[in-house]
N, C-alpha and C positions, 0 to 999 in steps of 0.2 A: 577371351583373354584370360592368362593365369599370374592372378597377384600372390604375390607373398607380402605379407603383411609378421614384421617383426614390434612386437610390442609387449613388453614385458606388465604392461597395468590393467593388459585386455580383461574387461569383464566382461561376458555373456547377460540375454538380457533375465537368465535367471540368477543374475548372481547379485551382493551387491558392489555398486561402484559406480562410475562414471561408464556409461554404453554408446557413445558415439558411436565407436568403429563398425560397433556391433550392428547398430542400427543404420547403417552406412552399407555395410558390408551386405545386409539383406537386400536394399535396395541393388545393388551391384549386381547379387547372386541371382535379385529375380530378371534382371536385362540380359542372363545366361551367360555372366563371368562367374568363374572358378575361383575361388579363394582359398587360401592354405595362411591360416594364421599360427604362426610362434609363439605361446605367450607363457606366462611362470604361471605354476599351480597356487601361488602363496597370493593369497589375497592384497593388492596394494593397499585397500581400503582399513581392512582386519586386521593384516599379517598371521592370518590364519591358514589354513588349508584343510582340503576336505577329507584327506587320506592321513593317516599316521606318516605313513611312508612317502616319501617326495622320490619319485622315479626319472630317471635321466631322459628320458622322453614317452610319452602317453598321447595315443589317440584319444580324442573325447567324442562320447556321442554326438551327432548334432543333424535334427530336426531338417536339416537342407542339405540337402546331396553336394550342394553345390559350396557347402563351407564345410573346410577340413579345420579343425581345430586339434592343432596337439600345443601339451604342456610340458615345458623341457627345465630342466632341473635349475631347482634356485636356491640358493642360500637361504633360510629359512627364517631367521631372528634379524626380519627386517627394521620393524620398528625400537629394537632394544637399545640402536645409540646412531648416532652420524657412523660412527667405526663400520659398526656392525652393518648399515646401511649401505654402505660403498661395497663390502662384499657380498651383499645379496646381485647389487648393480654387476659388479665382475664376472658371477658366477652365472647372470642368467647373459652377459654379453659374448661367454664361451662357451655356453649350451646349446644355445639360439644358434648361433654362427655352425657348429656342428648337424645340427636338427635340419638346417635350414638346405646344409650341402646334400640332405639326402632326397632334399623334393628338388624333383624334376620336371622338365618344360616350363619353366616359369619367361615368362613373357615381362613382368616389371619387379621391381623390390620398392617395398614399400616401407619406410623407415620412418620413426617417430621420437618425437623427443616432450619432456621427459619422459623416463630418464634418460640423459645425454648418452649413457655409454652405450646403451644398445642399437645408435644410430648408427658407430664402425664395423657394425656385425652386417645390418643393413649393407652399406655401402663394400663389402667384401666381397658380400655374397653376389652382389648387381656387378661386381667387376668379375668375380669369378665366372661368372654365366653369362656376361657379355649382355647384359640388358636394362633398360635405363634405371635409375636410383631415383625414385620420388621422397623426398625429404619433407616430414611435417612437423611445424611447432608448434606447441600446444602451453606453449608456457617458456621465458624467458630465461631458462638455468645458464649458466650458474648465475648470472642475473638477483636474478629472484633468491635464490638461495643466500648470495652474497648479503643486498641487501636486509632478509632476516635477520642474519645475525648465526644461520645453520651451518653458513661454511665460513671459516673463518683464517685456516691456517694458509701462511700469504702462499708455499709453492703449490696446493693445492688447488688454491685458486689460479695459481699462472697457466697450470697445465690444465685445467676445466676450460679458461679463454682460450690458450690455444686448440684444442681437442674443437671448441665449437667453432670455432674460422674455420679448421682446416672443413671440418662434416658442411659446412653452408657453401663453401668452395666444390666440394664432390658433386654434390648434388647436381641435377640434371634441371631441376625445378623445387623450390622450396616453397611450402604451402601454409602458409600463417590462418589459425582461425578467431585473428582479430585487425581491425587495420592500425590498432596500437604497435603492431609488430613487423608493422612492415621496414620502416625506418633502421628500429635494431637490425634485423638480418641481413639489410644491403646493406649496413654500412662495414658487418663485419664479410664481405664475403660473397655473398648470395648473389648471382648474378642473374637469376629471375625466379622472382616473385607473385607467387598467385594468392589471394583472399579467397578461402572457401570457409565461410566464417559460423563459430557456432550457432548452433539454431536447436530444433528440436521436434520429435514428430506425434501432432495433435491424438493422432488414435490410439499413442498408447494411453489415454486419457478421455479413454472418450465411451468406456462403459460405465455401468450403471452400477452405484452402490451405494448398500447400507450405511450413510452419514452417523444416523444413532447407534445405529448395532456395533461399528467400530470404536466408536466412545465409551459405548456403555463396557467394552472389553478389555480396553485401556484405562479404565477408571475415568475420563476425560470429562463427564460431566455435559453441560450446557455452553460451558464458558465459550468466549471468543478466542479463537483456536490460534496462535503464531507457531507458524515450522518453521524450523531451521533441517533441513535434511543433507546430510552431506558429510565432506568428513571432519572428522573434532582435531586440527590442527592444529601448530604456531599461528599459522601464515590466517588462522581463519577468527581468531581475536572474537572467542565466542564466550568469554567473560566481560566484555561490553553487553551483550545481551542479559548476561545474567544480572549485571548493574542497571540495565531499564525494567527486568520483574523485579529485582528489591526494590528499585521504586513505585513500583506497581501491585507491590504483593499487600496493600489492603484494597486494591480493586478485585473482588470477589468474582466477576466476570471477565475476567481476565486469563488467560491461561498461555505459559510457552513450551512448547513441544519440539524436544530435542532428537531427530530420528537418525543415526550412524555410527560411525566408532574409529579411532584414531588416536592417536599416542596422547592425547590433551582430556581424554572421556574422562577417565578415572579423576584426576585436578580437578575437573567441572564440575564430577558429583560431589566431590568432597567439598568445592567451594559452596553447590548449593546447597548443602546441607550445612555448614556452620552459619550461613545468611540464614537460616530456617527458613526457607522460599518454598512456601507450598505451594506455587503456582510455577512449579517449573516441572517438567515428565521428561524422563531420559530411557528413550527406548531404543529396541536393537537393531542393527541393520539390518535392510528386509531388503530382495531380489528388486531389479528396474520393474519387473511385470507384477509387482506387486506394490509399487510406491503411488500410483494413483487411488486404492483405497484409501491412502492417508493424504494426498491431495484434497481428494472428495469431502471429508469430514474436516479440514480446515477452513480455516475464514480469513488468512493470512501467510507469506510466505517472506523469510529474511534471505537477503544474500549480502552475506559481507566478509571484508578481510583487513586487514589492519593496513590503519592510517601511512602508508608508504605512497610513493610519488610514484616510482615503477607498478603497481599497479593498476593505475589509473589507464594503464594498455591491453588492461582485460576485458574477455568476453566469457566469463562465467556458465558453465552447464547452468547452472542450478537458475541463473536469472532467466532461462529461455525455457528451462521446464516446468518453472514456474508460470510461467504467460502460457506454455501451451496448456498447462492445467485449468486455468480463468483464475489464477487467484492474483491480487495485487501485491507487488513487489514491495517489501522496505527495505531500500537498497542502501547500504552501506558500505557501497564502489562509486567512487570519486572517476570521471574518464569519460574512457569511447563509452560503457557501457550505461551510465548514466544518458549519456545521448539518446539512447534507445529507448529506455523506459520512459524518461520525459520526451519524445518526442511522439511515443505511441501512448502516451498517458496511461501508464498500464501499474504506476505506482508510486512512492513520496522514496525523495532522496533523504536521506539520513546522513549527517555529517561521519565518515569515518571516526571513532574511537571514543562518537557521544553519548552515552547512555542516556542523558538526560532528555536529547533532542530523538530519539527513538521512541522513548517511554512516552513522549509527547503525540509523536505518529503513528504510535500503536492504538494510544487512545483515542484519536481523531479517528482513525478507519473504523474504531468500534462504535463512538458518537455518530460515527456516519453513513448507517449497512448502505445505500444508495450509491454513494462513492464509491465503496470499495466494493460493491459489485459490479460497476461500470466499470472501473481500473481494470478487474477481472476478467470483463466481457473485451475490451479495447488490445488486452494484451494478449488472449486467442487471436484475436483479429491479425494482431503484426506477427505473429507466428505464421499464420496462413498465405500471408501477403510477401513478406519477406525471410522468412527464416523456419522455412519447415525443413525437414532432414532428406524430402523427397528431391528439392529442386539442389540442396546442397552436394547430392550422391549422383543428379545430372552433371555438376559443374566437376567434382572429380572425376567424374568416366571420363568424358571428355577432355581433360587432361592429361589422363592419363591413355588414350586413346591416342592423342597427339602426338604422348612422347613415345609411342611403340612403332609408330611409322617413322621416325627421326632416324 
């Protein structure tokens, strides 16, 4: 079978960002399906990219015969405002759509949200070529956005609601990777709904490495190690973190380690630095196939995002690659995904938006290396059991096997 997969935040697993697809995609590629992904050169993570020059569409190398990777032209200054935001979205939803008409025999279209707009490029191209439209949500826009406080202006918002009816209506099949999300999509539209829900896969985490050598390179010390790895958001409220190390920062064994980059980095360093918080490290965003060396030398992993109600419908990367790493979760997601951790004991809930009640079970996992290596050991476990990335890329083929025969 040949998917086209339309996704404008693809990261490769050399890149940094978020790699589902990617790691999806390889399962796919090794069951001898052909892939041809669409995705922007401009880093969603960065907003960077790795050429001077942004080209209207580029082949990229790629290690699998069986994955086509091109990069088709995106509006470049994506993080510089919401304005400037929306025409990065526009520019890669007319690229794509163009890119997408020149590959042939495609067998399904494969469509993802966010961001919303490049789901009508998806869904053109699956009518243009007469083949079914798989529809994936990855997060509740404009939802999500509304709630922030990111989108605000009210006709923007009417035509974002309708844009997302009409794309949950196109769809052939809509594939939510939380069951927080299942309720939203049928209610606007979606007239079937599949859970293939985030998870994560244990071997990229599963070599061997220098714990001290990475410290001693980082400046990092002995101390008892908290990551936060992912991106430095609104939505990711990683100044409640920086208010549990000022309360923390005459705990000398104590240390928080900040690994990624996002419109909020620059704020964060400057706020730790007028708190004088020597117990805070802000470092740069490193490839997926390189994020387990700083797994390895951790003794602790945070996942959180500000105290909202709609949140509490997520299934977070960062909380499943955390447990496939072994390290224990302080979760600071209210919801379905709280279920998971405390039902696989794999780490302490944290009230959304409390510093003080974090600072409290930061210091309890360090009073207690036994806990928070069983947390550790328990949440590899529910990775392997329910939520690895192998049995989740059975449940898409299959799916999407389904709807080719249809």
């Amino acid at each position: 079978m040949h998917i086209l997969l339309i996704h404008q935040a693809f990261a490769a697993l050399n890149e940094p960002g978020g790699t589902r697809h990617h790691e999806l995609a390889r399962f796919l590629a090794a069951k001898g399906h052909t892939l041809s992904i669409i995705a922007s050169p401009v880093s969603y993570l960065t907003g960077t990219t790795q050429n001077k020059r942004v080209p209207w569409l580029e082949k990229v190398e790629s290690d699998d015969e069986n994955i086509r990777l091109y990069r088709s032209y995106t509006y470049q200054k994506l993080h510089k405002s919401f304005f400037h935001r929306l025409i990065s979205f526009f520019s890669f939803m007319i690229s794509s759509f163009f890119a997408g008409m020149k590959i042939n025999n495609v067998d399904l279209v494969w469509g993802t949200s966010p961001p919303l707009f490049q789901a009508p490029s998806a869904w053109a191209l699956a009518k243009l070529k007469r083949v079914p439209f798989l529809l994936e949500i990855r997060d509740l826009w404009p939802l999500f956005a509304i709630e922030v406080g990111v989108l605000k202006n009210p006709i923007l918002i009417l035509m974002s609601q309708w844009l997302e009816r009409f794309i949950y209506r196109q769809a052939d099949t809509v594939v939510v990777n939380s069951p927080g999300y299942v309720e939203h999509v049928s209610a606007r539209g979606a007239s079937k709904v599949t859970l293939v829900p985030n998870g994560s896969d244990p071997d990229l985490f599963s070599g061997k490495y220098d714990r001290e050598e990475y410290r001693k390179r980082n400046g990092l010390g002995e101390a008892f190690l908290v990551l936060y790895a992912g991106a430095h958001g609104v939505s990711n409220d990683l100044s409640m973190v920086l208010g549990a190390a000022e309360l923390l920062k005459n705990e000398a064994d104590i240390h928080f380690v900040f690994v990624g980059d996002g419109k909020e980095k620059k704020n964060l360093i400057r706020e730790a630095e007028q708190k004088k918080l020597a117990n805070v490290s802000f470092l740069d965003s490193i490839a997926k196939n390189e994020i387990a060396e700083v797994f390895a030398a951790v003794d602790a992993c945070v996942a959180i995002l500000k105290p909202i109600d709609v949140y509490k419908t997520t299934y977070p990367n960062k909380v499943f690659d955390a447990m496939a790493a072994g390290k224990p979760v302080l979760l600071a997601i209210d919801g379905a995904v709280r279920e998971v951790v405390e039902n696989s004991n794999a780490g302490l809930f944290v009230e959304p938006g409390n510093s003080q009640m974090m600072a409290e079970k930061v210091q309890f996992l360090y009073q207690h290396p036994e806990i928070c290596k069983k947390m550790g050991v328990n949440g590899k476990a529910a990775i392997n059991k329910s939520f690895h990335r192998r049995e989740q890329a059975a449940k898409m083929e299959a799916l999407m096997m389904e709807l080719k025969k249809q």
